[in-house]
C-alpha positions as CSV (number, residue, x, y, z in Angstrom):
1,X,12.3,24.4,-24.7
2,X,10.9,23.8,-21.3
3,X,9.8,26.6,-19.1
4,X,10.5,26.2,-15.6
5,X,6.7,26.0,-15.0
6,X,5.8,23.5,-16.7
7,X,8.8,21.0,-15.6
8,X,7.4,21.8,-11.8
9,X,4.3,21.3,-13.4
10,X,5.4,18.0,-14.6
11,X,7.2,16.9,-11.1
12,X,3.6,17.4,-9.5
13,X,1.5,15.8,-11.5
14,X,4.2,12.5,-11.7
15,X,4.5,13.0,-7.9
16,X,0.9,13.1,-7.0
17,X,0.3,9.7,-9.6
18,X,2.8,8.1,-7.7
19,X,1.0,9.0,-4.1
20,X,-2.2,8.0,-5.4
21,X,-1.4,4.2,-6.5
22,X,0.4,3.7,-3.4
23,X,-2.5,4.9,-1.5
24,X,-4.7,2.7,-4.3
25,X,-2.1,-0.5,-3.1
26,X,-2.5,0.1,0.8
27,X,-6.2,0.1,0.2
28,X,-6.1,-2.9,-2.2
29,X,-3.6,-4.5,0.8
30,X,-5.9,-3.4,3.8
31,X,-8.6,-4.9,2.1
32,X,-7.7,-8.5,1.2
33,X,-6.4,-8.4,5.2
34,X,-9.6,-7.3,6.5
35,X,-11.5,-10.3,3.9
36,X,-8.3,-13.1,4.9
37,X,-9.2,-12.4,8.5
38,X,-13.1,-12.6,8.4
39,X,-12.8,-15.8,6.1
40,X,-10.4,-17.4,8.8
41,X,-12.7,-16.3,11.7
42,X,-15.8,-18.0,10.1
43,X,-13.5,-21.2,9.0
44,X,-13.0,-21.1,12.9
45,X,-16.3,-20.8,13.9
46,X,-17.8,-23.4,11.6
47,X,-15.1,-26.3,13.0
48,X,-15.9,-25.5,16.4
49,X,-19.5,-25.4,15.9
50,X,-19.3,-28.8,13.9
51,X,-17.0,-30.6,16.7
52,X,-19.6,-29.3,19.1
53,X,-22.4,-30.6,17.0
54,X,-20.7,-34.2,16.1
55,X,-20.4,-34.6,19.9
56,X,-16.1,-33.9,20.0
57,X,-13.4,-34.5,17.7
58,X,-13.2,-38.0,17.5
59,X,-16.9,-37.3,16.0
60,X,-15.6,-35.0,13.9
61,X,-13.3,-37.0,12.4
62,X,-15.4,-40.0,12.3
63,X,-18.7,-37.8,10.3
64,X,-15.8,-36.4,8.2
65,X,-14.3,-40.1,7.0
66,X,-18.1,-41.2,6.2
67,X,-19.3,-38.3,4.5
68,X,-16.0,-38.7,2.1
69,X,-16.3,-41.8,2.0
70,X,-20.0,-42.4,1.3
């Protein structure tokens, strides 16, 4: 038989698990936000640094078709 100790005992410890892998997901979360948006900010920076370097879009797109194509 159960004392009443160790059941409040037992509540804590499942209660303070439970905080710590939701804390574990809102780090895991946070992070992959943080990496998505530094990945998409240096996908932006590296189109508009190659339109400006191909001399505008239509350069762009022309560099683009001949490099794919051969």
């Amino acid at each position: 038989m159960k004392t009443t100790h160790s059941m409040d005992t037992s509540k804590t410890q499942t209660k303070t698990n439970a905080l710590a892998s939701t804390e574990i997901s809102r780090v895991s979360v946070a992070f992959i936000a943080i990496t998505a948006g530094v990945i998409g900010c240096w996908a932006t920076a590296s189109l508009f640094a190659g339109t400006i370097s191909s001399g505008g879009p239509v350069g762009l797109i022309q560099n683009f078709i001949t490099a794919v194509i051969g």
